[in-house]
N, CA, C and O atoms as CSV, one atom per row, in Angstrom:
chain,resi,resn,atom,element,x,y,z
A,1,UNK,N,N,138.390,50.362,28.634
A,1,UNK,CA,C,137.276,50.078,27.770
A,1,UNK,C,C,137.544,48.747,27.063
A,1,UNK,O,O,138.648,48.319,26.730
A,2,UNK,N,N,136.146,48.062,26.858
A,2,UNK,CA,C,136.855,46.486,26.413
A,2,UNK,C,C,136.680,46.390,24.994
A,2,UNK,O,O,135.573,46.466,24.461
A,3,UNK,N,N,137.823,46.215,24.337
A,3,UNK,CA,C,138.023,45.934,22.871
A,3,UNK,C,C,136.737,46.078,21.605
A,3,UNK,O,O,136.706,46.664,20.523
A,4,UNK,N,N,135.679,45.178,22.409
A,4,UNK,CA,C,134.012,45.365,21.542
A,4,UNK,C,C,133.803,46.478,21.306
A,4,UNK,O,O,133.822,46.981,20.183
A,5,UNK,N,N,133.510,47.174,22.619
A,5,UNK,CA,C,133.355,48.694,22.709
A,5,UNK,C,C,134.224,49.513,21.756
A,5,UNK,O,O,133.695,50.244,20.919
A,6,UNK,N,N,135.643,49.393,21.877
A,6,UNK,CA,C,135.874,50.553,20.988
A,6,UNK,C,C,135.730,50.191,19.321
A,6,UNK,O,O,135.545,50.927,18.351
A,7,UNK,N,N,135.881,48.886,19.431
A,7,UNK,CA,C,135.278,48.682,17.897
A,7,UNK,C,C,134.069,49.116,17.705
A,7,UNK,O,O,133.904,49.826,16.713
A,8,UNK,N,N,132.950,48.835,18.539
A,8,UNK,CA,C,131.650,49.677,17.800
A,8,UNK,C,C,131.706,51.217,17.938
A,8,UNK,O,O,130.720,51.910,17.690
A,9,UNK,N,N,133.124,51.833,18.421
A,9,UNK,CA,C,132.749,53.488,18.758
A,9,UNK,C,C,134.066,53.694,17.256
A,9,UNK,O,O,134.022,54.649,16.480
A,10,UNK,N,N,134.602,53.114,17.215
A,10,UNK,CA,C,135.350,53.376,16.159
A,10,UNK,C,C,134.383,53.044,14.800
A,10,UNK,O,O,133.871,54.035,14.278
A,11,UNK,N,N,134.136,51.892,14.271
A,11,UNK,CA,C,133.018,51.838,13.204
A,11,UNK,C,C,132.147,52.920,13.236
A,11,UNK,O,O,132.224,53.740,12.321
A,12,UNK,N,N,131.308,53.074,14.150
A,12,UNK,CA,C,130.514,54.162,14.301
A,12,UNK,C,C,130.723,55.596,13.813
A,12,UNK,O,O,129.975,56.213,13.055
A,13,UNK,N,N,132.049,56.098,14.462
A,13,UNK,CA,C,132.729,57.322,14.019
A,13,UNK,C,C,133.012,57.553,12.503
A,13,UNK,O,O,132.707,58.537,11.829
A,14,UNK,N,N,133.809,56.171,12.039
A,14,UNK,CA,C,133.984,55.751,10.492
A,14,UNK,C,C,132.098,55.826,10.115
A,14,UNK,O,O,131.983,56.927,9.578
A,15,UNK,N,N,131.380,55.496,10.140
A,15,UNK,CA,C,129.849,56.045,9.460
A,15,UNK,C,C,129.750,57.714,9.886
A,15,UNK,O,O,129.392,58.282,8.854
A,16,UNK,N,N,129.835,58.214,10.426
A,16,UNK,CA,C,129.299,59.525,10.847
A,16,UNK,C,C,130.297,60.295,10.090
A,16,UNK,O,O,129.797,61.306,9.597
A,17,UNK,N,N,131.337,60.166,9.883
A,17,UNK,CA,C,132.237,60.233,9.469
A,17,UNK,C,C,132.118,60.397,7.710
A,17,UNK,O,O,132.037,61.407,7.010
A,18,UNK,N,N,132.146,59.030,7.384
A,18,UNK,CA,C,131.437,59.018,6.016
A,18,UNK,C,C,130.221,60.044,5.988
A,18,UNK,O,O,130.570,61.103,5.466
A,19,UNK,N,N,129.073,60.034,6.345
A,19,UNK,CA,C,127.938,60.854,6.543
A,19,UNK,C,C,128.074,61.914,6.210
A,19,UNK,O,O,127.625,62.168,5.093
A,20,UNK,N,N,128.648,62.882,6.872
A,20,UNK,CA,C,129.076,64.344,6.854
A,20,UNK,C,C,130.133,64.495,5.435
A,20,UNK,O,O,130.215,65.533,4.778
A,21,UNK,N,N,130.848,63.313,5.159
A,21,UNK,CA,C,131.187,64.117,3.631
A,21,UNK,C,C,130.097,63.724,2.573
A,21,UNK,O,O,129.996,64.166,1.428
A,22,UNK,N,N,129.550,63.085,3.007
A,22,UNK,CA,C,128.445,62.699,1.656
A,22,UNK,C,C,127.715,63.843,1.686
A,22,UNK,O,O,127.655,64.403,0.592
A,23,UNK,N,N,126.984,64.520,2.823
A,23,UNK,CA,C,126.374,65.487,2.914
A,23,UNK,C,C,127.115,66.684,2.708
A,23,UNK,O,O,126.296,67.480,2.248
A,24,UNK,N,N,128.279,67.267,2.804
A,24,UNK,CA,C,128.834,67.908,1.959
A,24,UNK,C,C,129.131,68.234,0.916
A,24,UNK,O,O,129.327,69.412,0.615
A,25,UNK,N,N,129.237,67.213,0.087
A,25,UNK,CA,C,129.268,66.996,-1.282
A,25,UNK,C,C,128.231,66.737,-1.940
A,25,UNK,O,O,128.320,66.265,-3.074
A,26,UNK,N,N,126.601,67.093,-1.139
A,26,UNK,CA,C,125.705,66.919,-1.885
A,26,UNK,C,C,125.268,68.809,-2.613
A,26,UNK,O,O,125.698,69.887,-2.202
A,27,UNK,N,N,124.594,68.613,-3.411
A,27,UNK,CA,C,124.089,69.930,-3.808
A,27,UNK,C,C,123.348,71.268,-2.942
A,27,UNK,O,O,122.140,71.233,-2.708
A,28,UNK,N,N,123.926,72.053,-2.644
A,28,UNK,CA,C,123.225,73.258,-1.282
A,28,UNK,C,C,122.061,73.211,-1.286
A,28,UNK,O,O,121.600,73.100,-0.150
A,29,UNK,N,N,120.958,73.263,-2.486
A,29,UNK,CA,C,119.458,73.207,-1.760
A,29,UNK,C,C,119.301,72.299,-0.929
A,29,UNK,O,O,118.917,72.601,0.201
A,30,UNK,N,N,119.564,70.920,-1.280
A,30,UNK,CA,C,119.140,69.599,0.176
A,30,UNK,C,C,120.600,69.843,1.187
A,30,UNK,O,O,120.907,68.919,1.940
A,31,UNK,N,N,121.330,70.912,1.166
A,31,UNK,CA,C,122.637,70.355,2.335
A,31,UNK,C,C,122.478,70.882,3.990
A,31,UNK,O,O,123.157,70.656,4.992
A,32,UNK,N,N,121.120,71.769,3.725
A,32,UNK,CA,C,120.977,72.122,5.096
A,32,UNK,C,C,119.766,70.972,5.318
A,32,UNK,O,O,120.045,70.608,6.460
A,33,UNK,N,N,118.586,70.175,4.919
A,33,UNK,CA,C,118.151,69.242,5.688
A,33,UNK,C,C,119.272,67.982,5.759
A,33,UNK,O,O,119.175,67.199,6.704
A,34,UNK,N,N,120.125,67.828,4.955
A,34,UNK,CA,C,121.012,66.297,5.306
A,34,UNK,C,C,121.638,66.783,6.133
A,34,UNK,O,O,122.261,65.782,6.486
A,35,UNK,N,N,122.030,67.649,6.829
A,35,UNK,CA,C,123.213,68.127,7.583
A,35,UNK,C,C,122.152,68.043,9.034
A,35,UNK,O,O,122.629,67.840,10.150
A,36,UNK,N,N,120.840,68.213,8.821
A,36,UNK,CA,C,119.848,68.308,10.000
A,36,UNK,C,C,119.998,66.443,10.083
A,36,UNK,O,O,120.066,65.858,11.163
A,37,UNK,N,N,120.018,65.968,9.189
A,37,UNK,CA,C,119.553,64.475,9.033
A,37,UNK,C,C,120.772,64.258,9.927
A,37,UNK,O,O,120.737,64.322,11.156
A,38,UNK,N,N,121.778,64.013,9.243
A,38,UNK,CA,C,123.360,63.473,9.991
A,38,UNK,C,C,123.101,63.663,11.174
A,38,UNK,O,O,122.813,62.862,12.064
A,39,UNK,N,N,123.252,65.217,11.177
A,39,UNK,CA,C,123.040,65.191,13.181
A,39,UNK,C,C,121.920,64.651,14.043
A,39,UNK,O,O,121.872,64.770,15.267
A,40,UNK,N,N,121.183,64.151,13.416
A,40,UNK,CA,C,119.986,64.083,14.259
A,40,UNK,C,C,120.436,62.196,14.714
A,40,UNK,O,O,120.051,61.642,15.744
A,41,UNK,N,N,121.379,61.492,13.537
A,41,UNK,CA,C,121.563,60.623,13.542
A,41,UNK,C,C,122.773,60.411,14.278
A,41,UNK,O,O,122.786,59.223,14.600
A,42,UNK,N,N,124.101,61.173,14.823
A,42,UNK,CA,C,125.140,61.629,15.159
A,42,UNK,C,C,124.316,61.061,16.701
A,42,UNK,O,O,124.427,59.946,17.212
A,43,UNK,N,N,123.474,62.260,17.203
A,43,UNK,CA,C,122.823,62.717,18.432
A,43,UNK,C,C,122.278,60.778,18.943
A,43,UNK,O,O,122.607,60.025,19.859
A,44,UNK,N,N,121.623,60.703,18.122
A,44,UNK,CA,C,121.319,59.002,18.192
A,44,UNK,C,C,121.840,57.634,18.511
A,44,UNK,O,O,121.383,56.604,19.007
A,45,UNK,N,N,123.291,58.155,17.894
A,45,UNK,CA,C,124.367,56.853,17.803
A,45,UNK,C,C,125.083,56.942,19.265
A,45,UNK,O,O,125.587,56.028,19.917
A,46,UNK,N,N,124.996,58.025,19.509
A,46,UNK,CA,C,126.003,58.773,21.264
A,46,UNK,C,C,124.679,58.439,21.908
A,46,UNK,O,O,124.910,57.913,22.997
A,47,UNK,N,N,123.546,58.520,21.701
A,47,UNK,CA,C,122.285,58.361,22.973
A,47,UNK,C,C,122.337,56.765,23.255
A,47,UNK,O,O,122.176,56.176,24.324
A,48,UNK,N,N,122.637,56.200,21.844
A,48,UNK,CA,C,122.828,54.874,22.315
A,48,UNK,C,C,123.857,53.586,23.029
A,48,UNK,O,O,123.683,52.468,23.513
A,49,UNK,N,N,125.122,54.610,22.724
A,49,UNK,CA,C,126.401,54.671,23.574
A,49,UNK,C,C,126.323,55.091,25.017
A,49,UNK,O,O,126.984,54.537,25.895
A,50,UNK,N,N,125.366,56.241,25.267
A,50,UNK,CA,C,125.314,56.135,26.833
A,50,UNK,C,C,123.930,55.660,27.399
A,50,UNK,O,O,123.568,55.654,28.576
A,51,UNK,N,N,123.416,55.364,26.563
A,51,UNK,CA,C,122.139,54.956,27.247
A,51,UNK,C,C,122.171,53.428,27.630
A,51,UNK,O,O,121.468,52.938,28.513
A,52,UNK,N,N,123.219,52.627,26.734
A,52,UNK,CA,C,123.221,51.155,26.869
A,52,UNK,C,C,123.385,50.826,28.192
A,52,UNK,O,O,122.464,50.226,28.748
A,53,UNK,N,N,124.779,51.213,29.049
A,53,UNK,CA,C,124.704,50.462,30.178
A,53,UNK,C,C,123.950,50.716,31.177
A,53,UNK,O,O,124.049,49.849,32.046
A,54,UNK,N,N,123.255,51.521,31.412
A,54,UNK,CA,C,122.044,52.142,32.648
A,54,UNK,C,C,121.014,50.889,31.672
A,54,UNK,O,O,121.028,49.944,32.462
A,55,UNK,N,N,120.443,50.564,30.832
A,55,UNK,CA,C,119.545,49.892,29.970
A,55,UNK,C,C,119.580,48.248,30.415
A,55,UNK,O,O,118.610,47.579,30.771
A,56,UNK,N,N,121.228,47.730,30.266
A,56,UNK,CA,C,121.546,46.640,30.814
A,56,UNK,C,C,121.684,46.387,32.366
A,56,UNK,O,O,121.515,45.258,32.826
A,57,UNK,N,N,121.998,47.483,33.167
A,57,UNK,CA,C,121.919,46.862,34.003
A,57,UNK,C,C,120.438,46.911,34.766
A,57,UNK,O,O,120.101,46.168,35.688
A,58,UNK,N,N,119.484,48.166,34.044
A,58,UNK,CA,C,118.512,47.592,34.679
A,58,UNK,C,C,117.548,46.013,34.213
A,58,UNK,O,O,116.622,45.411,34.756
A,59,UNK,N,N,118.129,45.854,33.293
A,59,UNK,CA,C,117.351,44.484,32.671
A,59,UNK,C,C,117.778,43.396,33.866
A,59,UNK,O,O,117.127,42.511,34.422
A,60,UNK,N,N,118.806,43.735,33.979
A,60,UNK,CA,C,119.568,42.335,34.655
A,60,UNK,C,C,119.217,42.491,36.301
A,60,UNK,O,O,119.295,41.561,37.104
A,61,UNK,N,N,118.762,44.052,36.665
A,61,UNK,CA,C,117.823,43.807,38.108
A,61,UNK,C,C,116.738,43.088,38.103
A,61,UNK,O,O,116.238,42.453,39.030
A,62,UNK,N,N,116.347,43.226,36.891
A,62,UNK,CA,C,114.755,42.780,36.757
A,62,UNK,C,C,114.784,41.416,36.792
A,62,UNK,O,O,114.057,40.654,37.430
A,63,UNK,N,N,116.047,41.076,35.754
A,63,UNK,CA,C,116.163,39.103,35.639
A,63,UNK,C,C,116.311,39.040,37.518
A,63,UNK,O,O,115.479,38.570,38.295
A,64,UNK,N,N,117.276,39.501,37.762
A,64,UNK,CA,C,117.542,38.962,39.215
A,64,UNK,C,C,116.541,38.943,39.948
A,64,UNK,O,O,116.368,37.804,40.383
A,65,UNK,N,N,115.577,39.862,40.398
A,65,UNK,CA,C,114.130,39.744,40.966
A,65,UNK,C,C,113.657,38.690,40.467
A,65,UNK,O,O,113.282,38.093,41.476
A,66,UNK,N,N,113.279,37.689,39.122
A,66,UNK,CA,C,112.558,37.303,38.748
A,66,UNK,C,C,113.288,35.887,39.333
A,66,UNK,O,O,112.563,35.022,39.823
A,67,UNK,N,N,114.909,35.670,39.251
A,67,UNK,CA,C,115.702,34.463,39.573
A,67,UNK,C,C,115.145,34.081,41.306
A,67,UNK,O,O,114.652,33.082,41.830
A,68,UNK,N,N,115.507,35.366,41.768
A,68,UNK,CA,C,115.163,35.473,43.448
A,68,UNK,C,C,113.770,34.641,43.875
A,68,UNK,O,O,113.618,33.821,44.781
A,69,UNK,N,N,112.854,35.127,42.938
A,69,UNK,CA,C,111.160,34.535,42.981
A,69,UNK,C,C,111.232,33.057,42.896
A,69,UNK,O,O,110.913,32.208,43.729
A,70,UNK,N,N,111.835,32.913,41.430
A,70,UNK,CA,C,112.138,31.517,41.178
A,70,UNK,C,C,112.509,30.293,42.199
A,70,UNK,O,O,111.936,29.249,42.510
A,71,UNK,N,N,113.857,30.976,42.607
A,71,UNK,CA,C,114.662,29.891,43.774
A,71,UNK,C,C,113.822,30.177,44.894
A,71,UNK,O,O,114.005,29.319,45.757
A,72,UNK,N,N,113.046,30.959,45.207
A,72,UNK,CA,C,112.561,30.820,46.497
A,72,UNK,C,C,111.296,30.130,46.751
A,72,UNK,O,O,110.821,29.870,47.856
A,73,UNK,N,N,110.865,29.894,45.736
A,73,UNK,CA,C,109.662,29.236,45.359
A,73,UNK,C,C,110.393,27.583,44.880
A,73,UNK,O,O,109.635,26.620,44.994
A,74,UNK,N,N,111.331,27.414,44.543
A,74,UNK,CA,C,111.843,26.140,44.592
A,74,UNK,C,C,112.271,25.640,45.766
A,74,UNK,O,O,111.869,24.509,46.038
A,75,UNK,N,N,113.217,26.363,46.791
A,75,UNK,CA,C,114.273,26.066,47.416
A,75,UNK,C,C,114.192,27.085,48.675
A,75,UNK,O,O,115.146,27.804,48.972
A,76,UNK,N,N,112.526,27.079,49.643
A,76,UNK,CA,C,112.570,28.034,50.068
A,76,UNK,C,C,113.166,28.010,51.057
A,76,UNK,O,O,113.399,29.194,51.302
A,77,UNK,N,N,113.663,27.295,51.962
A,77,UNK,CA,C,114.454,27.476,53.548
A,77,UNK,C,C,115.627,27.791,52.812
A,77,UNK,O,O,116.393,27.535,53.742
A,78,UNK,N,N,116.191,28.048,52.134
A,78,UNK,CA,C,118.146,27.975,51.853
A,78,UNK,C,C,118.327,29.564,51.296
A,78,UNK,O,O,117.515,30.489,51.312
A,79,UNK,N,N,119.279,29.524,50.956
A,79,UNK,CA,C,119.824,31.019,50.899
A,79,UNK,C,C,120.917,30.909,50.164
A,79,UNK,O,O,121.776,30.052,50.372
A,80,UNK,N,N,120.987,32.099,48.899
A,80,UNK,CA,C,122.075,31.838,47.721
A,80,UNK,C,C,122.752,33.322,47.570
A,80,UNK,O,O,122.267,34.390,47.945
A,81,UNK,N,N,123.363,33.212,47.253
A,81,UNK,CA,C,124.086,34.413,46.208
A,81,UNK,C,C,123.837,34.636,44.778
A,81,UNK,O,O,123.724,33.552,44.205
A,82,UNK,N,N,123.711,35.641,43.993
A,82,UNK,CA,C,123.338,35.748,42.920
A,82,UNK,C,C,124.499,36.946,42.303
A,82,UNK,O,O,124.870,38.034,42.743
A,83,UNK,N,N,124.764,36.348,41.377
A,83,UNK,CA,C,125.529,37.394,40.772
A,83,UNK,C,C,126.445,37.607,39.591
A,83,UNK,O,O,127.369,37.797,40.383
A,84,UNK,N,N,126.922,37.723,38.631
A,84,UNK,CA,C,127.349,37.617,37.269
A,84,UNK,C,C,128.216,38.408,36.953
A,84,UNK,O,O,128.506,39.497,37.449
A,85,UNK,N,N,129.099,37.282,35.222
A,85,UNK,CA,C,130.250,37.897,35.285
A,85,UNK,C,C,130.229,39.327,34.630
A,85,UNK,O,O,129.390,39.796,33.862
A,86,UNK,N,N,131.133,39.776,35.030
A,86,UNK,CA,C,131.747,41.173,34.449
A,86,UNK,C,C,132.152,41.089,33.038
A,86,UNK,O,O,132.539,39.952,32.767
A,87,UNK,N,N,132.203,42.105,31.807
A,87,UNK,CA,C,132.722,42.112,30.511
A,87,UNK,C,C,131.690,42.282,29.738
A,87,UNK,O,O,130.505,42.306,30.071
A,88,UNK,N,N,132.162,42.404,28.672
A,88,UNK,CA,C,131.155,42.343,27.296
A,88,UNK,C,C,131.089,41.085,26.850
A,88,UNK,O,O,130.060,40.507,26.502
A,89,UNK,N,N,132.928,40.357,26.862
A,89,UNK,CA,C,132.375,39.002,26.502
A,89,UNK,C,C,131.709,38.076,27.083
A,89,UNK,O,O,131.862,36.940,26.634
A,90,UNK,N,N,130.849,38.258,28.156
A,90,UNK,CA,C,129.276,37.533,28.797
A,90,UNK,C,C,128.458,37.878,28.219
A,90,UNK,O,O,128.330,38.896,27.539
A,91,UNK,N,N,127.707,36.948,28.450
A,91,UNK,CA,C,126.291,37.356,28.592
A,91,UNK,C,C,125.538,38.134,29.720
A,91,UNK,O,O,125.193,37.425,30.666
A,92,UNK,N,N,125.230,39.417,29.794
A,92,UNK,CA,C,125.000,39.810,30.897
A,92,UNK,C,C,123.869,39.242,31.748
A,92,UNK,O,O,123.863,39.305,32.978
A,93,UNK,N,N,122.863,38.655,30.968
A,93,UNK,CA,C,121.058,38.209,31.712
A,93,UNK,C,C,121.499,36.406,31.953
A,93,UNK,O,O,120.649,35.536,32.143
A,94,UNK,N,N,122.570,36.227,31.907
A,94,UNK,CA,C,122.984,34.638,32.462
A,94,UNK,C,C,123.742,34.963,33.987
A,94,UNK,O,O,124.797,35.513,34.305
A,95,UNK,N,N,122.619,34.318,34.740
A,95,UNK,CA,C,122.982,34.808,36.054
A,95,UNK,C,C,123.609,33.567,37.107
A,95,UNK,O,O,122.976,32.532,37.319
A,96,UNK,N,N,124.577,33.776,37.548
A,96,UNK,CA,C,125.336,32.605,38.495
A,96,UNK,C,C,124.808,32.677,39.829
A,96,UNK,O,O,124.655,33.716,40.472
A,97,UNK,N,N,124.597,31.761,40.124
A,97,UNK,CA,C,123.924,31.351,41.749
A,97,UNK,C,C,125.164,29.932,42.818
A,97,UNK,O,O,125.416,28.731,42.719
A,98,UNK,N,N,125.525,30.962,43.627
A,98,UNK,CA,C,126.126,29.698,44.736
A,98,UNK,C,C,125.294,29.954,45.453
A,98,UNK,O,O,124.744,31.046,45.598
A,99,UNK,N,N,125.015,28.569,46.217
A,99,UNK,CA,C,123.950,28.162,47.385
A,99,UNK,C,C,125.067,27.910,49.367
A,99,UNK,O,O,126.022,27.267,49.801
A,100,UNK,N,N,124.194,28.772,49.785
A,100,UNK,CA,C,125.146,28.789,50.974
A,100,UNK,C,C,125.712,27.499,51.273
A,100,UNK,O,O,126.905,27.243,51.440
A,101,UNK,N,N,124.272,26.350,51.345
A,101,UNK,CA,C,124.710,24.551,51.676
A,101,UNK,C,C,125.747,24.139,50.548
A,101,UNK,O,O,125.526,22.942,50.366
A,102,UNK,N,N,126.316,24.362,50.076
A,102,UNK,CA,C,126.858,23.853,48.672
A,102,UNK,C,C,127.847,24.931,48.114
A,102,UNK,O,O,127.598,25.665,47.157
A,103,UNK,N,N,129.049,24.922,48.873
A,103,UNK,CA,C,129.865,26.154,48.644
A,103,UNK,C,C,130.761,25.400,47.621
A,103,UNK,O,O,130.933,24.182,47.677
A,104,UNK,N,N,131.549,26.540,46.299
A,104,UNK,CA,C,132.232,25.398,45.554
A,104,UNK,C,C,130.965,25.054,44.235
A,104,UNK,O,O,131.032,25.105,43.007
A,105,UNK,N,N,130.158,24.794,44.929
A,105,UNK,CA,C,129.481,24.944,43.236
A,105,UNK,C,C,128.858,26.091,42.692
A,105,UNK,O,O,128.382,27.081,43.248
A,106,UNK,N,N,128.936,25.824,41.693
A,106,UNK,CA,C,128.122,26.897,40.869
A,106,UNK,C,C,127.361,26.951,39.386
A,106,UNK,O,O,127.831,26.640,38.292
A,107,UNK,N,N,125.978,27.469,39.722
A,107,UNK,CA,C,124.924,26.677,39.190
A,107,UNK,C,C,124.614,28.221,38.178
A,107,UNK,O,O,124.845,29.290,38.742
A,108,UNK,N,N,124.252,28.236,37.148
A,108,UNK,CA,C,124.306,29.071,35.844
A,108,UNK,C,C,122.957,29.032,35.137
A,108,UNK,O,O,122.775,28.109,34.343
A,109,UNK,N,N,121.597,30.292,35.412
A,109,UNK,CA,C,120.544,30.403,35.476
A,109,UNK,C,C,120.984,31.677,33.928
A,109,UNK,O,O,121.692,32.662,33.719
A,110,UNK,N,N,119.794,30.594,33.044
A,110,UNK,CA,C,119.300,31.617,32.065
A,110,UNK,C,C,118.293,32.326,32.410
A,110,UNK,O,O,117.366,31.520,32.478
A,111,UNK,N,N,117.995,33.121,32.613
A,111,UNK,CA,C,116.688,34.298,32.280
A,111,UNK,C,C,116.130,35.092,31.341
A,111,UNK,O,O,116.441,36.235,31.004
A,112,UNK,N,N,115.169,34.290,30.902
A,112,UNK,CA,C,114.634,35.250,29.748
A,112,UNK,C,C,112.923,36.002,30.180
A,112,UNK,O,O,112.604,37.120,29.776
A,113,UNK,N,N,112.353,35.458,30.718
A,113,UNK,CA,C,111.410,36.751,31.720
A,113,UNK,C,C,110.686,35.096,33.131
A,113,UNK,O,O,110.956,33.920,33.378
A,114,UNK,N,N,109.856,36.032,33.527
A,114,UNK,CA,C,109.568,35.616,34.903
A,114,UNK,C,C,108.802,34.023,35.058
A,114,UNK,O,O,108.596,33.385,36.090
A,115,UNK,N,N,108.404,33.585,33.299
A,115,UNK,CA,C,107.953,32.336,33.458
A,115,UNK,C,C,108.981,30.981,33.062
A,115,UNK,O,O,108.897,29.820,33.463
A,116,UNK,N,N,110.213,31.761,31.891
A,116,UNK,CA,C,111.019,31.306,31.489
A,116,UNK,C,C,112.562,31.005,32.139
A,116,UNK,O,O,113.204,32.037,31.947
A,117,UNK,N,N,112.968,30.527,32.470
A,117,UNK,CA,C,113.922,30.530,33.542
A,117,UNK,C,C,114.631,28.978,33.592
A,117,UNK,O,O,113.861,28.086,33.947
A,118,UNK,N,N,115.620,28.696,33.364
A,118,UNK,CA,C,116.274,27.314,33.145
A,118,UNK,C,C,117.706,27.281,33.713
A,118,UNK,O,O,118.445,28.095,33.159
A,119,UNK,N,N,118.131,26.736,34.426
A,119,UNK,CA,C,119.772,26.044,34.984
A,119,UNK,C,C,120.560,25.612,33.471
A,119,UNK,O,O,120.291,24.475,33.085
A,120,UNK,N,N,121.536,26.453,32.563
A,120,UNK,CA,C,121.730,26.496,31.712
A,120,UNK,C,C,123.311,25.571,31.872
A,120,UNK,O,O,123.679,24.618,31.185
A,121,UNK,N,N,123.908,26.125,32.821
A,121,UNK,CA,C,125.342,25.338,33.116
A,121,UNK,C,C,125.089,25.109,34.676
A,121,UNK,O,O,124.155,25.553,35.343
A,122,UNK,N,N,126.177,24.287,35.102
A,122,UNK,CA,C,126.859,24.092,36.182
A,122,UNK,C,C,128.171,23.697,36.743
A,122,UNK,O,O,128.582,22.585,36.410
A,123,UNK,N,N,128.956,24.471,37.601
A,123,UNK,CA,C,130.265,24.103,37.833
A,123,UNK,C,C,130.516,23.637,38.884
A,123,UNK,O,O,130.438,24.396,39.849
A,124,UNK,N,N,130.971,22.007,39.144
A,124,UNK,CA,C,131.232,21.277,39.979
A,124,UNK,C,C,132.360,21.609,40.540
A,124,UNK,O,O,133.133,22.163,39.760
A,125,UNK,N,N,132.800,21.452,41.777
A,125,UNK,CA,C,134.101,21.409,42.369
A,125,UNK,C,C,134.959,20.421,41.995
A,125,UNK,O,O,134.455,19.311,41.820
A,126,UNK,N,N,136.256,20.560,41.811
A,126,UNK,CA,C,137.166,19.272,40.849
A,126,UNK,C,C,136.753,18.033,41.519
A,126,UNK,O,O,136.387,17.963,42.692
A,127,UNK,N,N,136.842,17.016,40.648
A,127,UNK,CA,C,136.041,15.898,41.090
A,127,UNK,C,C,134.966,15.192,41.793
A,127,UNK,O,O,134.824,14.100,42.342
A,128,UNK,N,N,134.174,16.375,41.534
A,128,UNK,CA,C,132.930,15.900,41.716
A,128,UNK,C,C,132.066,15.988,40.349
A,128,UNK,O,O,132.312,16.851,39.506
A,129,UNK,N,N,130.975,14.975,40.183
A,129,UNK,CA,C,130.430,15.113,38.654
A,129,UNK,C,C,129.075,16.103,39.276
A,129,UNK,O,O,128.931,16.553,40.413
A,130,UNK,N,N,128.141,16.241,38.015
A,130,UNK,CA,C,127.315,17.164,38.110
A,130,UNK,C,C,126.258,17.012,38.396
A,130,UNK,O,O,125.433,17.923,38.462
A,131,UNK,N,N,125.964,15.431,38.713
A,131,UNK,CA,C,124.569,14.752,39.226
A,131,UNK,C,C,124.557,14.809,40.618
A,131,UNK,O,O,123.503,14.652,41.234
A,132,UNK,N,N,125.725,15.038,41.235
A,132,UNK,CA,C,125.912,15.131,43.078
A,132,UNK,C,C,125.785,16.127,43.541
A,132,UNK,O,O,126.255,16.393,44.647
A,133,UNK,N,N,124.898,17.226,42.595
A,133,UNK,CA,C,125.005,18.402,43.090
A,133,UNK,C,C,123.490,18.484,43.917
A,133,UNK,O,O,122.573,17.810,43.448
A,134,UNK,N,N,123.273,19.196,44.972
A,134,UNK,CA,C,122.254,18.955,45.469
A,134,UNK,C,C,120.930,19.645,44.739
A,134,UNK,O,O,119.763,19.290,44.903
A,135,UNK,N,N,121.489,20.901,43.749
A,135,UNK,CA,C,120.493,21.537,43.115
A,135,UNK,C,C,120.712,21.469,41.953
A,135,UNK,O,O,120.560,22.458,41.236
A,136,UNK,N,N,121.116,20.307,41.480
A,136,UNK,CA,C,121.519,20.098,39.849
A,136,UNK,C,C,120.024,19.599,39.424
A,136,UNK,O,O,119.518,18.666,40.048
A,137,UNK,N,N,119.227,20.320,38.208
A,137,UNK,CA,C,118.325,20.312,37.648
A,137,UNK,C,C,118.528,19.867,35.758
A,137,UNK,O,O,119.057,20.485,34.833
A,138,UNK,N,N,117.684,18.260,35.845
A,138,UNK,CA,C,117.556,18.060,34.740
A,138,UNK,C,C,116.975,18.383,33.482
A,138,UNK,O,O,117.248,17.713,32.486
């Protein structure tokens, strides 16, 4: 698990945590709705712990469909790879593209939906600059 992660499952625990003694230590007429409250909020914080990565990676099918449209409508005879890094510390919807003609580089597509779409980085092969790239976009 990568470091981010257990910091937000540890913080998290530390609130829920806190939660349940506050609601303990509140007065018995309100301790059975705060105790409904906590959990309902408990149930919430875990839905959003497993719901995140099924959430991200379908976003990032969707960017990729939309990248696919893009380059093919730019660059339609050629043929690329699409695909991005692994971790939390990425950005997951910044999507990397090598182009079959042009092996060695690698060209770094923001996606933010299907009209928005920009060449954000690019990585040249050592000594070559970034204007010789055949799909380097100003």
């Amino acid at each position: 698990m990568h470091p981010i992660t257990v910091i937000e499952i540890l913080i998290s625990a530390a609130f829920i945590l806190i939660l349940f003694v506050i609601v303990f230590l509140l007065p018995k007429m309100i301790r059975r709705l705060s105790i409904i409250a906590a959990s309902s909020i408990t149930v919430l914080l875990l839905s959003f712990f497993a719901i995140r990565p099924y959430w991200i990676d379908y976003q990032v099918s969707k960017k990729t469909e939309h990248l696919n449209h893009y380059l093919e409508g730019k660059y339609p005879d050629e043929e690329w790879e699409i695909s991005r890094n692994k971790g939390r510390q990425y950005n997951p919807y910044h999507l990397r593209v090598e182009f079959e003609n042009e092996k060695g580089w690698m060209y770094t597509y923001s996606v933010a939906d299907e009209k928005n779409i920009c060449q954000s980085v690019w990585t040249p092969p050592e000594g070559s600059l970034p204007n010789e790239g055949e799909h380097f976009e100003r």
